[in-house]
C-alpha positions, 0 to 999 in steps of 0.5 A, spaced: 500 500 500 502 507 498 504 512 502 498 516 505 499 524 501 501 530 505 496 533 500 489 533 501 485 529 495 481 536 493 487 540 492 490 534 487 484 534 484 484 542 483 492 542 481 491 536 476 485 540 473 489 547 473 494 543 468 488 539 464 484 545 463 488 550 462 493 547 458 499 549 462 505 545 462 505 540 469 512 545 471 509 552 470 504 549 475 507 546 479 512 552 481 506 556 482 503 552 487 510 550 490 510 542 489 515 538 486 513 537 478 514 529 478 508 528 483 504 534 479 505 529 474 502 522 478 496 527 479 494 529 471 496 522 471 490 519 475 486 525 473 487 523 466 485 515 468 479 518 472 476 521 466 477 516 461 471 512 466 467 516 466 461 518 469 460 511 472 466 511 475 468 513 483 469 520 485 475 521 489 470 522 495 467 515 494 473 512 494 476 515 500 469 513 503 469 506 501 476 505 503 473 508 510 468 503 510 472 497 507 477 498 514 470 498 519 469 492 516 474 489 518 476 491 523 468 489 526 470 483 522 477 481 527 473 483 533 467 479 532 473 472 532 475 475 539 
């Protein structure tokens, strides 16, 4: 499993967005918001893929939520063997 972000999921979405729909390049606005390229590039990335699914996709929010309630699961799950 990857490291968690530093970063909140809205304001990777908005910075990817900023670079897709302005068409600015991923280093102009990387610099402007004081993040390193190359992660700036990972979220255009997944921005990209996020898109392509479509509207019947996840949003980042549902995703975050169903990982919240994966983990409750389980951990309701390992207290019931107890």
């Amino acid at each position: 499993m990857g490291r968690r972000s530093k970063y909140p999921e809205e304001f990777r979405q908005r910075a990817a967005q900023l670079v897709l729909d302005s068409r600015r390049s991923v280093r102009d606005v990387a610099s402007e918001l004081g993040i390193s390229h190359e992660t700036l590039r990972n979220w255009v990335a997944a921005e990209r893929r996020a898109r392509a699914d479509g509207p019947a996709s996840l949003t980042a929010d549902e995703r975050l939520e169903l990982a919240r309630l994966r983990r409750k699961v389980a951990e309701l799950e390992s207290s019931g063997r107890s």
